[in-house]
Steps between C-alpha positions, in 0.01 A plus 500: 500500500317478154804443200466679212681429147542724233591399136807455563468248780285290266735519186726306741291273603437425156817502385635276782232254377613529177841403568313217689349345182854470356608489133195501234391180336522465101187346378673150498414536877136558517209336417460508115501287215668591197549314197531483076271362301609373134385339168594117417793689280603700788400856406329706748127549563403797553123582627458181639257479802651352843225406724629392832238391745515392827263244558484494912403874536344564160725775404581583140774665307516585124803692310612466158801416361729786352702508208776269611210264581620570903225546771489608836253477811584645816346475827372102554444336875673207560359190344407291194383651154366409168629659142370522185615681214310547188563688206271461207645320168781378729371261771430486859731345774423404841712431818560560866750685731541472944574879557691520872624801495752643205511494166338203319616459124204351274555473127268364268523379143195542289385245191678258663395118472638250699743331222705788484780365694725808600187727589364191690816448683536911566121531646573214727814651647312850483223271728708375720723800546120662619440256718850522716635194305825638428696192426313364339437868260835505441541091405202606253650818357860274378311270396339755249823670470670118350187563236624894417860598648440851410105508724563821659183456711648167621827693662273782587220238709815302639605821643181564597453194735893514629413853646136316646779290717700780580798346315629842339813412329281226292245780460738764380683235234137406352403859544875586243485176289114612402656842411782352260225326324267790463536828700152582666393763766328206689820320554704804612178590716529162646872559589473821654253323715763267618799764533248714729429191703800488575591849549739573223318806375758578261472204295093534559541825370677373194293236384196766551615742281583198266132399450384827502674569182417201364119603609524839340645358171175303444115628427310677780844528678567443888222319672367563853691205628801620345476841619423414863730201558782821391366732760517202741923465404502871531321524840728209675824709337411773705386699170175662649413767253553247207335227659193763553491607135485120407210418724310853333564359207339173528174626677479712186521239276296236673288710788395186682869361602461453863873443560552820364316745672627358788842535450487834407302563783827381673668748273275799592518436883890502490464850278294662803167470296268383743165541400645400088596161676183420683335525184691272315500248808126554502497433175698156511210384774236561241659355242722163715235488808697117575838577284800456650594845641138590622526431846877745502282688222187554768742568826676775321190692448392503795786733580465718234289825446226456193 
């Protein structure tokens, strides 16, 4: 007997494998590196070039830094990189990060010099944070914090490397004290991260909509990040359609965010749109051949009509 399946039979498949694959991952669960890059004074720099090389394989990323002086790079292997980050008539700085899988915070201070005693202290912590060296981050980032009580960066890095050891509730205070010092989308970013870890989508939810207002009230409003870690709260709340239009509007904005398409490839397949979600999945392999949801990225595609 030769078995035959119609469209129907294979949107179930898919679907049954998408229910497989769980909830989605915010980008503090994939392979990325993210990070801020400021002046000796502590103001943003923006336009700064990130250069993060991998010296075993010989690949090579560049971005720049936007307003905020924040930079993202999506879609590393597994293993050791190099840094640098230049901007002309402020300085260069160098250092190195171990990605293994997640989200990999490297922030960089530029014009530095190595008397400067609380910028010294922060890059070390920043350093060893990078390199999995949590404790000892967090020993560094009080000890900067006795220098300057009110080092938002310091509660914000502390938080940072409680949520690398999974300890939330030190995390989430770090995450709230950075807040109370100075209110940034990065630091409510960071705590819906944590909440969605966790599964309380309502207080992911909160803290999302948080930064994103804080994101829209400054220059070149919401970034990519911003946008897509939102979709992410909205997809694990069950909020399909929403997630979707947060996913469209990050691939509009940045048309090379990997993470993206994919997701609202996701999004497509669970609307019926077959062929629309091939494309984006098809798109993800181009664009993440190694990233974290290739292989799920690749097996879904094969199911679906181009």
């Amino acid at each position: 007997m030769v078995c035959r399946y119609d469209g129907r039979h294979l949107q179930g498949i898919v679907l049954v494998a998408l229910v497989a694959l769980g909830f989605a991952l915010p980008a503090s669960a994939q392979n990325l590196v993210v990070g801020k890059v400021t002046d000796v004074k502590g103001a943003p720099v923006e336009g700064a070039m990130v250069t993060i090389e991998q010296p075993s394989s010989g690949r090579k990323y560049e971005t720049k830094t936007g307003k905020d002086g924040t930079y993202t790079q999506v879609g590393l292997i597994a293993g050791a990189y190099t840094i640098t980050v230049t901007k002309e008539g402020v300085g260069t700085s160098k250092g190195n990060v171990n990605v293994r899988g997640g989200r990999v915070p490297a922030n960089f201070v530029l014009g530095m010099t190595a008397g400067e005693g609380l910028n010294k202290v922060f890059n070390e912590g920043v350093a060893a944070s990078a390199a999995g060296n949590f404790d000892e981050a967090i020993a560094k980032f009080n000890e900067a914090l006795k220098t300057n009580p009110q080092c938002s960066d310091c509660y914000y890095n502390i938080g940072v490397a409680n949520a690398g050891k999974k300890d939330y509730d030190k995390a989430e205070e770090a995450y709230k004290k950075a807040n109370e010092v100075k209110p940034s989308a990065e630091a409510y970013n960071a705590l819906a991260s944590i909440y969605n870890a966790q599964r309380k989508f309502d207080q992911a939810q909160e803290a999302g909509k948080k930064a994103a207002e804080l994101t829209a009230a400054t220059p070149g409003g919401a970034t990519p990040e911003a946008t897509y870690n939102q979709g992410v709260i909205l997809w694990n709340s069950g909020k399909i359609p929403e997630a979707k239009a947060a996913f469209e509007q990050v691939i509009a904005a940045k048309p090379d965010h990997a993470e993206a398409h994919y997701q609202l490839g996701m999004a497509l397949v669970n609307e019926g749109n077959l062929k629309g979600a091939r494309a984006e999945f098809d798109t993800y392999i181009k664009l993440a051949p190694n990233g974290p949801n290739a292989g799920q990225a690749k097996a879904l595609a094969a199911q679906l009509p181009q």
